[in-house]
C-alpha positions in Angstrom: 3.7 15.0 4.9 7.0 15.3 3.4 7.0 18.7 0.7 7.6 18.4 -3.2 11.0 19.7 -3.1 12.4 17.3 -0.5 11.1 13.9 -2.3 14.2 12.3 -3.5 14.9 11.4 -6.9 16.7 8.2 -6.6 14.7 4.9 -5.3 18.1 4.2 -3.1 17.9 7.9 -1.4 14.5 7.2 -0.3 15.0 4.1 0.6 17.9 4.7 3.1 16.0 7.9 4.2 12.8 5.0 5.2 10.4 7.2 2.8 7.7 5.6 1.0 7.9 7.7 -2.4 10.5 8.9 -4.5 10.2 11.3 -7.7 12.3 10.8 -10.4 10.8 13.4 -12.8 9.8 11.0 -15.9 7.2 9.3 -17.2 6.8 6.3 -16.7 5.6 3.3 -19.6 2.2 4.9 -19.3 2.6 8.5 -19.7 2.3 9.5 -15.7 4.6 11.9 -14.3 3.8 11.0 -10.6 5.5 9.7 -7.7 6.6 5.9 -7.6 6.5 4.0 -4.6 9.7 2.8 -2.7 8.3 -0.7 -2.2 7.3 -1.5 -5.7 8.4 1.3 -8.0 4.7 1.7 -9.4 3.9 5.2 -10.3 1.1 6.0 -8.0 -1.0 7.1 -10.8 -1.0 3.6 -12.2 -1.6 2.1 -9.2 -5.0 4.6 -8.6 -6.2 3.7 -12.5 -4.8 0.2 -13.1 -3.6 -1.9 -10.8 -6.3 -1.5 -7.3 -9.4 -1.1 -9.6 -8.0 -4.6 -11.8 -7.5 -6.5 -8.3 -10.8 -5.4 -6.8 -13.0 -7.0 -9.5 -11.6 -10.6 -9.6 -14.8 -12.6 -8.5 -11.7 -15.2 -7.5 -10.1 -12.5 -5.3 -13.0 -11.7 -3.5 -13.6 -15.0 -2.5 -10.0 -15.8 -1.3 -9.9 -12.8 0.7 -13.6 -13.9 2.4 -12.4 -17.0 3.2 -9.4 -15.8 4.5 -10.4 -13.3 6.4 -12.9 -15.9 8.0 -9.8 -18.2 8.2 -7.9 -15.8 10.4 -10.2 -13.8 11.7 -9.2 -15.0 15.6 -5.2 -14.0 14.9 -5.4 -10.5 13.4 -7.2 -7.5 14.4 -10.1 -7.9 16.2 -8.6 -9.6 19.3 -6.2 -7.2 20.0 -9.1 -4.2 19.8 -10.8 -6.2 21.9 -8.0 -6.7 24.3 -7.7 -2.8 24.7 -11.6 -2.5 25.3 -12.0 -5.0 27.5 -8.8 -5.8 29.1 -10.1 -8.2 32.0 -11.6 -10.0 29.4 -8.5 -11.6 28.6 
């Protein structure tokens, strides 16, 4: 884990550095000080208290990602576990 000190303060920096979070030292519209993310540029405080808890309880959401999950369930994950634990299975 990268220390306080060394997170940059500019989006850019942290981008051409390949870091995940930069620290620009200001609020942002909601009043955190906390570090943003490079992908986004969410403050990570808003993200924890807004954004994850407001996507989890869409009924509509839930059932998207069931179905999808279902839909692709033979192309992600679990087959390539599988592959590892039971190689001359495949």
């Amino acid at each position: 884990m990268i220390k306080e000190e060394k997170i940059p303060k500019l989006r850019k920096e942290a981008k051409e550095k390949g870091l995940k979070f930069y620290f620009t030292g200001k609020p942002c519209k909601h009043g955190h000080l906390s570090k943003r993310s490079v992908s986004d540029a969410h403050c990570l405080q808003c993200e924890i208290e807004i954004w994850y808890p407001r996507n989890r309880a869409k009924p509509e959401r839930k059932k998207y990602m069931k179905e999808y999950r279902l839909k692709y369930k033979d192309t992600f994950l679990y087959p390539t576990i599988l592959r590892f634990v039971f190689p001359t299975l495949f």
